[in-house]
Structures are given as structure tokens and as C-alpha cells.
BATITOR-564526 format. One line per 8 residues: number of its first residue (from 1); for each residue x, y, z of C-alpha. Coordinates in nm, 3 decimals. Layout:
BEGIN
NUM> X,Y,Z | ...;
This chain:
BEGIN
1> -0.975,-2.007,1.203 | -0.807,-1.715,0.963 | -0.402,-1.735,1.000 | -0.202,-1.399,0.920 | 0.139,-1.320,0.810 | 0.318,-1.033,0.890 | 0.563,-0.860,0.688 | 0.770,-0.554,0.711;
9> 0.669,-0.233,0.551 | 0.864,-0.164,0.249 | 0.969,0.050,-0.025 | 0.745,-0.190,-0.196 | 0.418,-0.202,-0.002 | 0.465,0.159,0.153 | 0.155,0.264,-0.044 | -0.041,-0.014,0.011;
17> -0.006,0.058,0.414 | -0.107,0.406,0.385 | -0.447,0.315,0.223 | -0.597,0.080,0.528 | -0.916,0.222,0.657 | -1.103,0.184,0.921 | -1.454,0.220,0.954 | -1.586,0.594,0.973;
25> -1.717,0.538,1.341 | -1.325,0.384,1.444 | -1.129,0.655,1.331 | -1.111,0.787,1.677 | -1.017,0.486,1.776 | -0.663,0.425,1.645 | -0.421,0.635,1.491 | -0.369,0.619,1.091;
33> -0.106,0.442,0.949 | 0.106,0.710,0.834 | 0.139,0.861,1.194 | 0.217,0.486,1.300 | 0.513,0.497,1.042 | 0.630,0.814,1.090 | 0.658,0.753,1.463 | 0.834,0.455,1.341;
41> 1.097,0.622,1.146 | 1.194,0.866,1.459 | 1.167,0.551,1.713 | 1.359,0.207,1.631 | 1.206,0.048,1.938 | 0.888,0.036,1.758 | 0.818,-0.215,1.459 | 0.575,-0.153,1.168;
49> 0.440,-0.473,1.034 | 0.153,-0.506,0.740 | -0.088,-0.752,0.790 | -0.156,-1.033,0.489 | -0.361,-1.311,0.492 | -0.143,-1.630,0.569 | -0.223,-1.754,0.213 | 0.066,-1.481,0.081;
57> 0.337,-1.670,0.302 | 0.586,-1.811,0.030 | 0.554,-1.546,-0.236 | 0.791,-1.233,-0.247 | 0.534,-1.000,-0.406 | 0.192,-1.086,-0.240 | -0.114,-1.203,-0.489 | -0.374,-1.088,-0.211;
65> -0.429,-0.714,-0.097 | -0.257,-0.618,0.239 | -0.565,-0.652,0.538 | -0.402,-0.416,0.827 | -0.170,-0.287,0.997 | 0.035,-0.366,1.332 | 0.323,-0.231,1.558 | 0.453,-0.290,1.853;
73> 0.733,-0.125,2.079 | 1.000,-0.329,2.326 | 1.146,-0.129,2.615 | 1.231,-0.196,2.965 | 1.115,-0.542,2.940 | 0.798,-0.448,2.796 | 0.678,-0.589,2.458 | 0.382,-0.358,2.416;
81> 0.146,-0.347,2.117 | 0.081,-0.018,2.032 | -0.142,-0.077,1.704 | -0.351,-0.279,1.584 | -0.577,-0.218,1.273 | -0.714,-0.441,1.023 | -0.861,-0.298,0.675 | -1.265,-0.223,0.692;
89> -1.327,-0.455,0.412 | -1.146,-0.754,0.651 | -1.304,-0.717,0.945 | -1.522,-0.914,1.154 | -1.358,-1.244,0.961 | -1.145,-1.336,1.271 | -0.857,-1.120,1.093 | -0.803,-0.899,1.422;
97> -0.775,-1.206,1.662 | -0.527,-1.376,1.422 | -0.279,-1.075,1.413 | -0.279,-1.018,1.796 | -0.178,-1.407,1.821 | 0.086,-1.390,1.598 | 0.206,-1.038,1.696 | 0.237,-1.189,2.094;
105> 0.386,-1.516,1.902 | 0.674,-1.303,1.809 | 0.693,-1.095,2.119 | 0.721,-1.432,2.318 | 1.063,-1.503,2.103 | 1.276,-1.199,2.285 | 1.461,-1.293,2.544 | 1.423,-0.950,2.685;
113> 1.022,-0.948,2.688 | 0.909,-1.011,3.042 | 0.582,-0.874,2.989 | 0.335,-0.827,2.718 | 0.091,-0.575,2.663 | -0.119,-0.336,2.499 | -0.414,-0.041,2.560 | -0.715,0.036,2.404;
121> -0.937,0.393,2.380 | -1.206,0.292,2.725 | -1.528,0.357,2.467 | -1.357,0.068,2.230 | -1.581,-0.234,2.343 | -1.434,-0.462,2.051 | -1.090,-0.417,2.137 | -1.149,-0.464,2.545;
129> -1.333,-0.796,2.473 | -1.105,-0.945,2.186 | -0.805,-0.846,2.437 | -0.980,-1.009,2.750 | -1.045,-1.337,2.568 | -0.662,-1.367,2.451 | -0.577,-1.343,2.864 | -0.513,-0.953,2.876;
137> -0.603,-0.795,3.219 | -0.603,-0.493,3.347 | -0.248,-0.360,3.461 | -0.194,-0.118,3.720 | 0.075,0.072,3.590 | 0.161,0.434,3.706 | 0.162,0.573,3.354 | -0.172,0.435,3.319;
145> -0.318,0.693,3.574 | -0.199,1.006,3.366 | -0.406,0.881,3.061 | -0.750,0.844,3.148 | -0.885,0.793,2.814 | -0.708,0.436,2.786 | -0.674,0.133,2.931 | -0.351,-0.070,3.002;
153> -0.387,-0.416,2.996 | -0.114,-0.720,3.016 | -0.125,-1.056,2.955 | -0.182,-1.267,3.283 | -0.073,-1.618,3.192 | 0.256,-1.490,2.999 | 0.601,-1.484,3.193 | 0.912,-1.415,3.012;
């Protein structure tokens, strides 16, 4: 199984971020990383991390190309992942799997996290069934009913 490491967007690797693509027939599917980072700047709840092979872990300036993109968002006891994107030319390697474990590794280490979770566009089958097999259900949340193009989901075995 792939392993990831996550580092913060910098100065540094700014550029880097902004190229990750998706496929053509995903761009609906999440936003781009520049909106991700420029929500970021206006919102310090939310945390913009690039995605790196595990392989880079050790090494200050990375010898291997940056593979995604992720960000979540705590608030009101709710560590929720609001991206998740990993590089076209990474995919389908067990990249996207990887990140979401290490993303809810880290979400697990707030004290203040009492529930984790995410949502996903409804016509994104890959997302709904990498989310179900990491123990993501669906979560019946108000704020859920006023978007009807996405579902919430949280994960069931995971009590603060």
C-alpha cells in the first residue's frame, strides 16, 4: 500500500499546487486548487496541505513532484474534509485512499474533533465508494438538505 506525506503549502511549493489537474471529465467534480487556497487565505479554520509521496518525508526540498492536494476545515467540533484531489498522472495508484487516511490520522489528534467528515458531488461514484470503504456514512445533517447536489457523510466508527 502507497503512504503519503502531507506538507503545508508554501512560498516554496505555491506553484507547484496550482498546477494539479484533474482529469477533464472531474473538473466538475472538485474545485481547483487556487480557489481552495484563496478560500484558505480569507478562512484560518481551513488548512491547505500538498500531497507527496511518503518517499519525500526527511528532505526539506522534495526530490519527487507534488501528487495532490488536500484541506480540511475544524469548527464546532467538526473536522470536515473539504478537498481532496490527487494529480491525474497519480491516480488510480492507491494515492487517494492514502491521503484520506492520513488526513483523518491528523484530524483524530484534536482534542476538539468529535466528528469527522466530508461530502462528495452525488454523480462522483469514486469518491462515494472510496469514502464508504474508509467507514463514512451518510449523515443527516440539516445543512445537508439545502445542498442537494452533495452528499454529507461522517465517519461511523470514529468518536472524539
Amino acid at each position: 500500500m502507497v503512504k503519503v506525506h502531507l506538507r503545508k503549502v508554501t512560498r516554496e511549493n505555491f506553484r507547484e499546487c496550482l498546477n494539479l489537474q484533474v482529469a477533464e471529465s472531474q473538473k466538475n467534480l472538485v474545485a481547483t486548487t487556487m480557489q481552495s487556497l484563496a478560500e484558505a487565505y480569507v478562512n484560518l479554520n481551513l488548512f491547505p496541505l500538498a500531497v507527496y509521496d511518503a518517499a519525500v518525508c526527511g528532505y526539506e526540498q522534495p526530490e519527487l513532484p507534488m501528487i495532490g492536494f488536500a484541506m480540511y476545515e475544524i469548527v464546532a467540533g467538526v473536522g470536515f474534509i473539504m478537498r481532496l484531489m490527487i494529480d491525474s498522472k497519480y491516480q488510480r495508484q492507491g494515492y487517494g485512499r492514502a491521503t484520506m487516511i492520513e488526513v483523518i490520522r491528523r484530524l483524530k489528534l484534536y482534542p476538539d474533533v468529535e466528528i469527522i467528515a466530508t461530502s462528495y458531488r452525488k454523480e462522483n461514484d469514486v469518491a462515494a465508494k472510496l469514502y464508504q470503504s474508509l467507514g463514512f456514512r451518510q449523515w443527516d445533517i440539516s445543512y445537508a438538505r439545502s445542498h442537494p447536489t452533495e452528499v454529507y457523510v461522517k465517519l461511523e466508527e470514529y468518536s472524539g
